[in-house]
mmCIF file of the N, C-alpha and C atoms, coordinates in Angstrom:
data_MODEL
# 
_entry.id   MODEL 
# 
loop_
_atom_site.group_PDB 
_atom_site.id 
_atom_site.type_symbol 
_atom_site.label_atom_id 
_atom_site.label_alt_id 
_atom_site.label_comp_id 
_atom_site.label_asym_id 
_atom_site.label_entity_id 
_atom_site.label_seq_id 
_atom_site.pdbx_PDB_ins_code 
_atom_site.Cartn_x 
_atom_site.Cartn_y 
_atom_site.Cartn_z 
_atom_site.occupancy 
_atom_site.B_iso_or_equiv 
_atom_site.pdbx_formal_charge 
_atom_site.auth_seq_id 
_atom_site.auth_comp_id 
_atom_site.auth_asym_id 
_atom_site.auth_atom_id 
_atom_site.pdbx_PDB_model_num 
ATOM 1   N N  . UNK A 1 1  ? -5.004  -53.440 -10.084 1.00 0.00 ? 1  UNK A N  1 
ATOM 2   C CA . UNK A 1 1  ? -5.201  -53.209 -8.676  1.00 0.00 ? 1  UNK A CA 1 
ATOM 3   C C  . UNK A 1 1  ? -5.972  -51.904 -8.487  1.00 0.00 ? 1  UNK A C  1 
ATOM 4   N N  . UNK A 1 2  ? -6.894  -52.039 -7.692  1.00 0.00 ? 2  UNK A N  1 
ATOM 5   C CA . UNK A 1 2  ? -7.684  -50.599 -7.799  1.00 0.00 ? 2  UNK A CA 1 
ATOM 6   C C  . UNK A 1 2  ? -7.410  -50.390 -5.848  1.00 0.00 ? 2  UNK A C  1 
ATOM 7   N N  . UNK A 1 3  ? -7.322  -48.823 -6.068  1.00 0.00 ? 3  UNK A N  1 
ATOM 8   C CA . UNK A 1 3  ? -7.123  -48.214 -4.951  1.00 0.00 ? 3  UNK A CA 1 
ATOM 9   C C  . UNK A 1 3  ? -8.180  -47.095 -5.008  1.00 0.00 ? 3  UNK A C  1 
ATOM 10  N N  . UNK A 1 4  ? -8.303  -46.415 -3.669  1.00 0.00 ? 4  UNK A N  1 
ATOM 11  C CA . UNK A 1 4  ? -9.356  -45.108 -3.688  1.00 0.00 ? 4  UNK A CA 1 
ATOM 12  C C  . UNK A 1 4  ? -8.618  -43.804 -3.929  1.00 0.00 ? 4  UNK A C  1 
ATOM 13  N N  . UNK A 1 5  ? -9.128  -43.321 -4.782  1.00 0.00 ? 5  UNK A N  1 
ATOM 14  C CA . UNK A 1 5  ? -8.494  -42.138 -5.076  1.00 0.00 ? 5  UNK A CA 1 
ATOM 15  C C  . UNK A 1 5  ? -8.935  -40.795 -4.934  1.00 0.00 ? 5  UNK A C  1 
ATOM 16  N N  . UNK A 1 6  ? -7.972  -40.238 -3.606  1.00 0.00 ? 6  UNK A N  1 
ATOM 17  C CA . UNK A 1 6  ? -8.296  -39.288 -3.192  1.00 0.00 ? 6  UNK A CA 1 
ATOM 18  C C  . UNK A 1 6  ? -9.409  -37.926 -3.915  1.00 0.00 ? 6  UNK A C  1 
ATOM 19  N N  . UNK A 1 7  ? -8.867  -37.711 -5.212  1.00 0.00 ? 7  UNK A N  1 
ATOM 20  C CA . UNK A 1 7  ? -9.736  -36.680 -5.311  1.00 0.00 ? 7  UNK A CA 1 
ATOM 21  C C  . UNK A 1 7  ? -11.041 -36.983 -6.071  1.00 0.00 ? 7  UNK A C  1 
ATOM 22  N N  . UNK A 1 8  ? -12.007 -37.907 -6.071  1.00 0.00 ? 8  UNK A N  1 
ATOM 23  C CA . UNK A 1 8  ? -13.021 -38.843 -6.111  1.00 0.00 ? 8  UNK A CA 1 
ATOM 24  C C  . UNK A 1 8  ? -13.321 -39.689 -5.214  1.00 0.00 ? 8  UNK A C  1 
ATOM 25  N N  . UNK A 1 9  ? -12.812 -39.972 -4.617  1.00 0.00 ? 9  UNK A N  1 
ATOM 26  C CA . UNK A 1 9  ? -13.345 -40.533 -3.534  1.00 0.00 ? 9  UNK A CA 1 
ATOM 27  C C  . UNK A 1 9  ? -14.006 -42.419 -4.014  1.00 0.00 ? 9  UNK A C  1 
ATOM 28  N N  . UNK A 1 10 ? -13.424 -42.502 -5.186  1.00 0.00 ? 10 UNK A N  1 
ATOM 29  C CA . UNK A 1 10 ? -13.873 -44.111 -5.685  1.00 0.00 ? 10 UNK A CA 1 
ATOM 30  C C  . UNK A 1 10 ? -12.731 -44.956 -6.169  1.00 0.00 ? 10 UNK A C  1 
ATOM 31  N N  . UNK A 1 11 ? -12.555 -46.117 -6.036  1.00 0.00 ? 11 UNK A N  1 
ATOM 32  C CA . UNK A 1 11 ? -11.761 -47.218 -6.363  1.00 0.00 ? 11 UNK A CA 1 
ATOM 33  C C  . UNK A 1 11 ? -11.594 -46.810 -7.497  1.00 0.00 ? 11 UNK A C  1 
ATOM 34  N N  . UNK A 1 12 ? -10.221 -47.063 -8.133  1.00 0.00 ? 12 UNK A N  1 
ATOM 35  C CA . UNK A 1 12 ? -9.510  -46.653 -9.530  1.00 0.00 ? 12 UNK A CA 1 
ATOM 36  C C  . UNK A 1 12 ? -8.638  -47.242 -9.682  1.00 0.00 ? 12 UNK A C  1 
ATOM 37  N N  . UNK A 1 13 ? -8.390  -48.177 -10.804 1.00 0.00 ? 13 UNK A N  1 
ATOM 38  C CA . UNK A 1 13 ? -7.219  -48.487 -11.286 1.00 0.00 ? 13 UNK A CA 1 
ATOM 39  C C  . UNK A 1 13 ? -5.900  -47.758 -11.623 1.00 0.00 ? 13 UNK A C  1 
ATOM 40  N N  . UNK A 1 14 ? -5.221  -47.778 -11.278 1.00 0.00 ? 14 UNK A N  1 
ATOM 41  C CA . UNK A 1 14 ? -4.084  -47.303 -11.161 1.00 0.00 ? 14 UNK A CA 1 
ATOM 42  C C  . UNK A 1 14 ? -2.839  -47.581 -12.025 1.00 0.00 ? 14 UNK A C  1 
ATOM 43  N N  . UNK A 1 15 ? -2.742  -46.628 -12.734 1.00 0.00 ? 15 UNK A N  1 
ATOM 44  C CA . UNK A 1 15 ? -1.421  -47.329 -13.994 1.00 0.00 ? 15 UNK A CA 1 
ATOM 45  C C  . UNK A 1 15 ? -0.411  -46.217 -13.427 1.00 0.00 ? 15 UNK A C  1 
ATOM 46  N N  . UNK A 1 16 ? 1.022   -46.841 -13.671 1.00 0.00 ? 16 UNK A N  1 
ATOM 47  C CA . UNK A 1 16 ? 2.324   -46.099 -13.495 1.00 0.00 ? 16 UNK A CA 1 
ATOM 48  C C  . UNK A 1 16 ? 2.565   -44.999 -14.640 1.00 0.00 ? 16 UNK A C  1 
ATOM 49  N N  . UNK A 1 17 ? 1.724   -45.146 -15.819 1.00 0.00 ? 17 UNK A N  1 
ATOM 50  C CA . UNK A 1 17 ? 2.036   -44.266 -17.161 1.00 0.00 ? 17 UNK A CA 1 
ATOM 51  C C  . UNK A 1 17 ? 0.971   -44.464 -17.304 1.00 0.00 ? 17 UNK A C  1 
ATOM 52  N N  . UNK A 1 18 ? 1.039   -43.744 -18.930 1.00 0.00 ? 18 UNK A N  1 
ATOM 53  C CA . UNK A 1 18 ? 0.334   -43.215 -19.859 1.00 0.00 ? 18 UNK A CA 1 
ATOM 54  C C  . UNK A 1 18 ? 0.007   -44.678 -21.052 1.00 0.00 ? 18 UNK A C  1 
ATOM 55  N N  . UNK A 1 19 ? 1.151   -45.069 -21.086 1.00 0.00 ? 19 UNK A N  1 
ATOM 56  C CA . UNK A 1 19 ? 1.563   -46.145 -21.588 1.00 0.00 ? 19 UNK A CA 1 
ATOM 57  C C  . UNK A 1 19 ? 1.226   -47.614 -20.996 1.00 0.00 ? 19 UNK A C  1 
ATOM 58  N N  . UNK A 1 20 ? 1.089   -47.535 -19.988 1.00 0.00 ? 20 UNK A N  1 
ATOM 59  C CA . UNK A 1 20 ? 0.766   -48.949 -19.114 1.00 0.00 ? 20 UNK A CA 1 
ATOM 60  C C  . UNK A 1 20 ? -0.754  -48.519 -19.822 1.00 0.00 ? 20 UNK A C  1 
ATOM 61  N N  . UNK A 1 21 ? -1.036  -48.133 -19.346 1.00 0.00 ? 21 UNK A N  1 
ATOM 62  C CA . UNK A 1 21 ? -2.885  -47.640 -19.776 1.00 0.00 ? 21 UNK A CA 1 
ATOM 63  C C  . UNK A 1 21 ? -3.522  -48.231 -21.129 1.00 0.00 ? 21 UNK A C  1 
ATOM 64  N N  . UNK A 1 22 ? -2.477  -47.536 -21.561 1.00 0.00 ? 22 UNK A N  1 
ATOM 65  C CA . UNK A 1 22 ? -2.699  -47.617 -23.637 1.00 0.00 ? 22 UNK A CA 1 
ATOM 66  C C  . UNK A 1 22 ? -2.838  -49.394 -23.509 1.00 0.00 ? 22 UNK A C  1 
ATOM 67  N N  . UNK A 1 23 ? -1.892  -49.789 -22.888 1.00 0.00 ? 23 UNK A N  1 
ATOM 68  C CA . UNK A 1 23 ? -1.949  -50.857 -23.042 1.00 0.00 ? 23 UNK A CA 1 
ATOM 69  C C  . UNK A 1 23 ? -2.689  -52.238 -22.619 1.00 0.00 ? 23 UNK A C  1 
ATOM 70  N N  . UNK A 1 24 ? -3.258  -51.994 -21.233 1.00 0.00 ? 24 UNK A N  1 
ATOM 71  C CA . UNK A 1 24 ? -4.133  -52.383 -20.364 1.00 0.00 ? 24 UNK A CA 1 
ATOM 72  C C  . UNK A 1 24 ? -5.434  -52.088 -21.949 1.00 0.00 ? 24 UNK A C  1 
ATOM 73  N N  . UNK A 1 25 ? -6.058  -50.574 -22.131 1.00 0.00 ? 25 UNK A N  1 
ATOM 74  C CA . UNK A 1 25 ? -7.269  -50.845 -23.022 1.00 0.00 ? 25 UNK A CA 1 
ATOM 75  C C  . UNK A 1 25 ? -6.861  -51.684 -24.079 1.00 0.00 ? 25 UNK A C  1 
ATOM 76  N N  . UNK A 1 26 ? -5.663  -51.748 -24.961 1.00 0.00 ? 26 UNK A N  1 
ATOM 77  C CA . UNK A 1 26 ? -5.679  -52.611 -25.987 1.00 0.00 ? 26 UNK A CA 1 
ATOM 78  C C  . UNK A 1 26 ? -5.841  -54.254 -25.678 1.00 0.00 ? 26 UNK A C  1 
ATOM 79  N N  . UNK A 1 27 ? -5.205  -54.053 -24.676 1.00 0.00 ? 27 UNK A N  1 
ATOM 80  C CA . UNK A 1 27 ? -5.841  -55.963 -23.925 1.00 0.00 ? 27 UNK A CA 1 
ATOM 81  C C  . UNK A 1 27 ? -7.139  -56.204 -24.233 1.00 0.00 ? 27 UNK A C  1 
ATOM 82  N N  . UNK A 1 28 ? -8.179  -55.205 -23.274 1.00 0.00 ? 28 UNK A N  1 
ATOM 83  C CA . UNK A 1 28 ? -9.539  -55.374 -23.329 1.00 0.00 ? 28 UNK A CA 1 
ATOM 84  C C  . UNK A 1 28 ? -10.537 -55.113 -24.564 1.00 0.00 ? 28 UNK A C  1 
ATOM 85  N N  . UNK A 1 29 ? -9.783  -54.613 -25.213 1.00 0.00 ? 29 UNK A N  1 
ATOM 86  C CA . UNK A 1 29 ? -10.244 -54.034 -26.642 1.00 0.00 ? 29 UNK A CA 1 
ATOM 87  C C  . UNK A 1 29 ? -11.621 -55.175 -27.360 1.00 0.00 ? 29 UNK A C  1 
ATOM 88  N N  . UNK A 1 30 ? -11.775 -56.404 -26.809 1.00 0.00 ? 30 UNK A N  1 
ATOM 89  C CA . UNK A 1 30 ? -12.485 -57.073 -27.663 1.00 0.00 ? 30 UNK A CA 1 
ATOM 90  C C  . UNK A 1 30 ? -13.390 -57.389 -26.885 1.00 0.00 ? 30 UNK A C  1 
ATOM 91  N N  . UNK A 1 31 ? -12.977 -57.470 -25.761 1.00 0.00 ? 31 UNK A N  1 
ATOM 92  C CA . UNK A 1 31 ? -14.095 -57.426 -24.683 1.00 0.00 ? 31 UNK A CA 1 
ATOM 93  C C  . UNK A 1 31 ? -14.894 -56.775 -24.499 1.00 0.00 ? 31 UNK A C  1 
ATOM 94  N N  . UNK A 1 32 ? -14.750 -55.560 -24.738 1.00 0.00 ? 32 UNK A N  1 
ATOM 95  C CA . UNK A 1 32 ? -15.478 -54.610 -24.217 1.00 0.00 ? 32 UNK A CA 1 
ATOM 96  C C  . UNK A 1 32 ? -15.787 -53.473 -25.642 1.00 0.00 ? 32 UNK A C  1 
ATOM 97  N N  . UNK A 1 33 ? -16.064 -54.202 -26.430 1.00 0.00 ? 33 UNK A N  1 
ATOM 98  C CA . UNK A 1 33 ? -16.232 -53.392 -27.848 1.00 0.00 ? 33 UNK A CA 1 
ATOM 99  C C  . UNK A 1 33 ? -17.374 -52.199 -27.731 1.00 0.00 ? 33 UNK A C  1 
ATOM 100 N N  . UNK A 1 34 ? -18.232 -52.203 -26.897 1.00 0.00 ? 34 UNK A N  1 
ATOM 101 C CA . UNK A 1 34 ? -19.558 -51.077 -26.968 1.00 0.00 ? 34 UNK A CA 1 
ATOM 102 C C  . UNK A 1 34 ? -18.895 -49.930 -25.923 1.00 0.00 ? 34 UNK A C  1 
ATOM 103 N N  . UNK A 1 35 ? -17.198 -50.423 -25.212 1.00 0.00 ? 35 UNK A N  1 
ATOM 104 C CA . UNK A 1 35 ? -17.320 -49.066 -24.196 1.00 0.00 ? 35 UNK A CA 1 
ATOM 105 C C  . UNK A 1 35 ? -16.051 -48.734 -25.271 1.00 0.00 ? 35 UNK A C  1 
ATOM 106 N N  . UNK A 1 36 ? -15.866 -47.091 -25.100 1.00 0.00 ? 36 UNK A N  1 
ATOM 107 C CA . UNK A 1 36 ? -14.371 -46.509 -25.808 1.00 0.00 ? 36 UNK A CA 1 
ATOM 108 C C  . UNK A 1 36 ? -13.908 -45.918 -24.023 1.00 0.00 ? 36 UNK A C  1 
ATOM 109 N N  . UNK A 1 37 ? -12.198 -46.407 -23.743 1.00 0.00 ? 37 UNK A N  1 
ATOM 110 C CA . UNK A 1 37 ? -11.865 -46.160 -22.765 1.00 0.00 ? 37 UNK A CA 1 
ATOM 111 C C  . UNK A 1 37 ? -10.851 -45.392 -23.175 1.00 0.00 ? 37 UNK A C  1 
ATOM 112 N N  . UNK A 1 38 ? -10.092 -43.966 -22.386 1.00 0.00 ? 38 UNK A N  1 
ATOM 113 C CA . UNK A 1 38 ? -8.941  -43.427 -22.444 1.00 0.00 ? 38 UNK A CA 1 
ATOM 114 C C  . UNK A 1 38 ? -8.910  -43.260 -21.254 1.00 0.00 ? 38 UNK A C  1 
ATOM 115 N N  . UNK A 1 39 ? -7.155  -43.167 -21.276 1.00 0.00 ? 39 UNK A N  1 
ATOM 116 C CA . UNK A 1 39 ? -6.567  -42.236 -20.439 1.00 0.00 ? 39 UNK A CA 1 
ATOM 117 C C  . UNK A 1 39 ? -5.910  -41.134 -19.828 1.00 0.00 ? 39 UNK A C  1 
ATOM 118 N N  . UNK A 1 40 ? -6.521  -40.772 -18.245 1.00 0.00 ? 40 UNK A N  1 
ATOM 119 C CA . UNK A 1 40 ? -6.006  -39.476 -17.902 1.00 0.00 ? 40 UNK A CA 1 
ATOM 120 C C  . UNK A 1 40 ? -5.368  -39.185 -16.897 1.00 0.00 ? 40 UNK A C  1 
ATOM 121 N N  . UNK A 1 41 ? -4.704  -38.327 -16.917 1.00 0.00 ? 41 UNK A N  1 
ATOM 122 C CA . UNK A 1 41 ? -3.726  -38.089 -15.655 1.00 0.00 ? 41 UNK A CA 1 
ATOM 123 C C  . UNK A 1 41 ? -4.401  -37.931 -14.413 1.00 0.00 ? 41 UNK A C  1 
ATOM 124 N N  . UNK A 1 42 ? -4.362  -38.304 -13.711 1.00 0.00 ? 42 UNK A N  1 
ATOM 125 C CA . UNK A 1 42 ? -5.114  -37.362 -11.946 1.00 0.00 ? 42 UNK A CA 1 
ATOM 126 C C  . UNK A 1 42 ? -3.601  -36.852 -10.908 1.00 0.00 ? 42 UNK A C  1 
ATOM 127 N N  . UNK A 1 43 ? -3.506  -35.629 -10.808 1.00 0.00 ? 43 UNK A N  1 
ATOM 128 C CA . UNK A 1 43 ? -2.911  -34.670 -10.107 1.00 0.00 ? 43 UNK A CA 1 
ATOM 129 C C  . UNK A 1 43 ? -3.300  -35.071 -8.513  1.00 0.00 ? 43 UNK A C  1 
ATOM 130 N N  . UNK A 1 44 ? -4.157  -35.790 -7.885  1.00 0.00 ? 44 UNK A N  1 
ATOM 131 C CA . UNK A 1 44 ? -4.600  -35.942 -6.661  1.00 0.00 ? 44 UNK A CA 1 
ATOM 132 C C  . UNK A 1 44 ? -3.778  -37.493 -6.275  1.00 0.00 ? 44 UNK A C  1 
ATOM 133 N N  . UNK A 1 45 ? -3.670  -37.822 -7.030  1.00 0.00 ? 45 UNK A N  1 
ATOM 134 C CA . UNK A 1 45 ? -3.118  -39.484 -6.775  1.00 0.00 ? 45 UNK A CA 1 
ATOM 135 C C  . UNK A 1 45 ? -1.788  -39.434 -7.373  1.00 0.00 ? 45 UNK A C  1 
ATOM 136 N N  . UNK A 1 46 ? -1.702  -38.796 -8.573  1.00 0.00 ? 46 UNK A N  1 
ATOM 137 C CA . UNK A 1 46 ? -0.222  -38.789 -9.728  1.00 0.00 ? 46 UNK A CA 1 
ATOM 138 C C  . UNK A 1 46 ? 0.016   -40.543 -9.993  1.00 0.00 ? 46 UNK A C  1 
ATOM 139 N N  . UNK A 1 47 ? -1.351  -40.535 -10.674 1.00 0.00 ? 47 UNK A N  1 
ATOM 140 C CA . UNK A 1 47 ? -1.141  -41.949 -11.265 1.00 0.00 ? 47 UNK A CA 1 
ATOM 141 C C  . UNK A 1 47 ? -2.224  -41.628 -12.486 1.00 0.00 ? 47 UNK A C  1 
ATOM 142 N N  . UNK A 1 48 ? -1.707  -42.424 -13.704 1.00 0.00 ? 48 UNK A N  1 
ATOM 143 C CA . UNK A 1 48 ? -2.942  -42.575 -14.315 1.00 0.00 ? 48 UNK A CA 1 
ATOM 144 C C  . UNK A 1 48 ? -4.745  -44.014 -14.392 1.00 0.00 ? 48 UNK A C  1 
ATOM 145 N N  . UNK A 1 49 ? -5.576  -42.738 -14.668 1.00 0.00 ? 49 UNK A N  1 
ATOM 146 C CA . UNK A 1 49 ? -6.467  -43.756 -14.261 1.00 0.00 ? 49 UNK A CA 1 
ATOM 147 C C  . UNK A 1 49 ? -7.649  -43.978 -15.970 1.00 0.00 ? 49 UNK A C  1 
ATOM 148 N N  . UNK A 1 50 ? -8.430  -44.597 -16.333 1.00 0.00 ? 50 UNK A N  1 
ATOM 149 C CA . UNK A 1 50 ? -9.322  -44.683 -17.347 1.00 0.00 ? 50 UNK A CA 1 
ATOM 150 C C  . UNK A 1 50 ? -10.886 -43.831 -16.968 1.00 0.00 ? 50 UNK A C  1 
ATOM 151 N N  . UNK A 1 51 ? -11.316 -43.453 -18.045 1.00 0.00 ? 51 UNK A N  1 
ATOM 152 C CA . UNK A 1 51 ? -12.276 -42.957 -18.672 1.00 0.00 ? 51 UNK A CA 1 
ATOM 153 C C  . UNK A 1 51 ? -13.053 -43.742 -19.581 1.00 0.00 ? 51 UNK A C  1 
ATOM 154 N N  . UNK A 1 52 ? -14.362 -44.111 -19.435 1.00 0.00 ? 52 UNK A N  1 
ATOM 155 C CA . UNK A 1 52 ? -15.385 -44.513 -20.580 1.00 0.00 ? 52 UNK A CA 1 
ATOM 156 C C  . UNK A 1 52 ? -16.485 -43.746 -20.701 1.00 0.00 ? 52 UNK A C  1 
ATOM 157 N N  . UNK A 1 53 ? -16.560 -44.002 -22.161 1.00 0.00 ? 53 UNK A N  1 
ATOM 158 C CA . UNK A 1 53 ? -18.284 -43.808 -22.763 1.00 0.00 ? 53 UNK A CA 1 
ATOM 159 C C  . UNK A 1 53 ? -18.643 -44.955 -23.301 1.00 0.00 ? 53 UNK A C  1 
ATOM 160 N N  . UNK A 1 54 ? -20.116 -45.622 -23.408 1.00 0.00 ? 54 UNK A N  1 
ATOM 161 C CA . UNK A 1 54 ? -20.639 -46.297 -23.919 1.00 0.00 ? 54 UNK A CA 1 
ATOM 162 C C  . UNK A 1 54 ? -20.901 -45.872 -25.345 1.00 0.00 ? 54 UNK A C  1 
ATOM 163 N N  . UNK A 1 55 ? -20.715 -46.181 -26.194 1.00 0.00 ? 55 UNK A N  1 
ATOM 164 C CA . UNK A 1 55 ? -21.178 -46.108 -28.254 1.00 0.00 ? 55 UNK A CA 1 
ATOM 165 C C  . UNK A 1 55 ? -22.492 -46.589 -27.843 1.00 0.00 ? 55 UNK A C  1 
# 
C-alpha cells in the first residue's frame, strides 16, 4: 500500500518493520534482479520505506 510521505512529499510503501521490508525485497528478489533494494527508517512518517540502485 503506498501512502504520501510527509517528509518527501511522494507515494511510499510503507512497512510496519524492518523486517516486513527484508521480506517484501526477498519476494521480489527475482524480479527485479538489475535493482539492489534496502531498507530505511523515515522519522517523518515512523514507518519503514525502500531504497534502490540500479547494478
Amino acid at each position: 500500500m503506498r501512502k504520501l510521505c510527509p517528509s518527501c512529499q511522494k507515494p511510499k510503501v510503507l512497512f510496519a518493520s524492518e523486517l516486513e521490508a527484508l521480506k517484501y525485497i526477498k519476494s521480489r528478489r527475482n524480479k527485479a534482479a538489475n535493482v539492489h533494494l534496502k531498507p530505511y527508517y523515515c522519522e517523518a512518517c515512523q514507518a519503514w520505506h525502500l531504497t534502490h540502485k540500479v547494478r
